[in-house]
N, C-alpha and C positions, 0 to 999 in steps of 0.2 A: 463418396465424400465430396461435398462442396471443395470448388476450388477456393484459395487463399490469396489473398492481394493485401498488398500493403496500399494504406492511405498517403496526401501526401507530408505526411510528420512521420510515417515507418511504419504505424502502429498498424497490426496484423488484422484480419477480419473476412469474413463472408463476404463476399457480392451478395449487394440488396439490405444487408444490415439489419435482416430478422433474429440471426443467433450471433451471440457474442463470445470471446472467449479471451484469455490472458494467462499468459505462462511465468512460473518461475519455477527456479531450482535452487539447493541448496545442501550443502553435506550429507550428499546419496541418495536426494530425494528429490522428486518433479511433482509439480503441483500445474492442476488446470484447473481456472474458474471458469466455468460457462454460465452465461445468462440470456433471456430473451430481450435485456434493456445492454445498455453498455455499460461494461466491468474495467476495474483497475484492482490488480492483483500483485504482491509480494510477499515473499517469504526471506526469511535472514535466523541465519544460526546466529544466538545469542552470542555474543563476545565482545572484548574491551574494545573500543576506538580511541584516540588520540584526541587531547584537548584541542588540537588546533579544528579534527574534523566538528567537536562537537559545538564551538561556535561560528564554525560555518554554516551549519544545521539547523541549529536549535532557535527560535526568538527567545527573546527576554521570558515569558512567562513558561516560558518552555524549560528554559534551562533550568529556573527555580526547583520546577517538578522534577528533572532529574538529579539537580544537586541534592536535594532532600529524600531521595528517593533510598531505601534501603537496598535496591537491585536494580543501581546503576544502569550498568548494562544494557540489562534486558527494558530497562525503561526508555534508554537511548534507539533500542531497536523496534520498540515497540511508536515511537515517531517518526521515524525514519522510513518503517514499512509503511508505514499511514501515509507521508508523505509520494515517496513509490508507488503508492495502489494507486494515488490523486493522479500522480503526473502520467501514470497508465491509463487513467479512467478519460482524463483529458486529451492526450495524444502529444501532448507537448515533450515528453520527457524530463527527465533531472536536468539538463543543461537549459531550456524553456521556460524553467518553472521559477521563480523565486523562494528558497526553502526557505529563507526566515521572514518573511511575509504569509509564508503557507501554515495556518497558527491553528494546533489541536488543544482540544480540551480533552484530556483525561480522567477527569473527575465524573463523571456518570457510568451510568452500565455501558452504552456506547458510545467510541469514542464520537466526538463535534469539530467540524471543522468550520471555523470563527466566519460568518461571515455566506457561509454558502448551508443555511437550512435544507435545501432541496435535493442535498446528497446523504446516503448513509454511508455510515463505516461497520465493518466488525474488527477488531483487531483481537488474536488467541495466543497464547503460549504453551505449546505443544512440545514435549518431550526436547527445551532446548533450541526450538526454533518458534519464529517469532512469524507468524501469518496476518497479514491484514487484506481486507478489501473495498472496494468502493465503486457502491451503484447508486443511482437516481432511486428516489424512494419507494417507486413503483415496483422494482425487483429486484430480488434475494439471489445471489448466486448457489450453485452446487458447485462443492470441490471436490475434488480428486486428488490423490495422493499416490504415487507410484515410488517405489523405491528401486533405485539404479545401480 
């Protein structure tokens, strides 16, 4: 196996930068995207958050979508991971990144992040936990699922 080195923002990676990879976990489960472009990966068990976090989070046309939303929740986590997989794909991280500047469109089959065409997302919701990712448009990750 390739060695591993961190960049300088933390974020994990190959020497040379031909295979890419991004990890999360969550309620007994590990998840790995790997891609031949650069990936940003999260996973989040669906569950309530606090109004103070969700207008920390959320922008204006954001919040609408999840105030109106019939499952809260999972509509909060299904932004939240989007924004994760962004600030993964970028290297900046959640403290780096500006979340309510960082603005998803939910309304199509895949999620949009306002502003930047030349990235994809998937965002799923899988037995209660809530996956998203995000690559350049050139490639599709493969995920991986292990449970722990």
């Amino acid at each position: 196996m390739p060695e591993i080195r961190a960049d300088e923002n933390g974020k994990l990676g190959f020497p040379g930068g031909e295979e890419h990879f991004c990890f999360s976990y969550c309620d007994g489960l590990a998840f790995c995207a790997l891609s031949d472009g650069n990936i940003g990966f999260d996973a989040e068990q669906v569950r309530s958050v606090s109004a103070a976090t969700v207008s920390r989070v959320l922008a204006r046309q954001e919040w609408i979508v999840y105030a109106e939303s019939q499952q809260p929740a999972e509509t909060f986590m299904r932004f939240w991971t989007l924004k994760e997989a962004y600030c993964k794909f970028t290297g900046q991280g959640i403290t780096g990144t500006p979340l309510k500047e960082t603005v998803f469109d939910l309304s199509g089959d895949q999620p949009v992040l306002l502003g930047h065409p030349e990235l994809r997302f998937w965002c799923r919701s899988i037995g209660g936990v809530v996956i998203s990712a995000c690559a350049d448009r050139e490639h599709r990750p493969e995920l991986y699922a292990v449970e722990l």
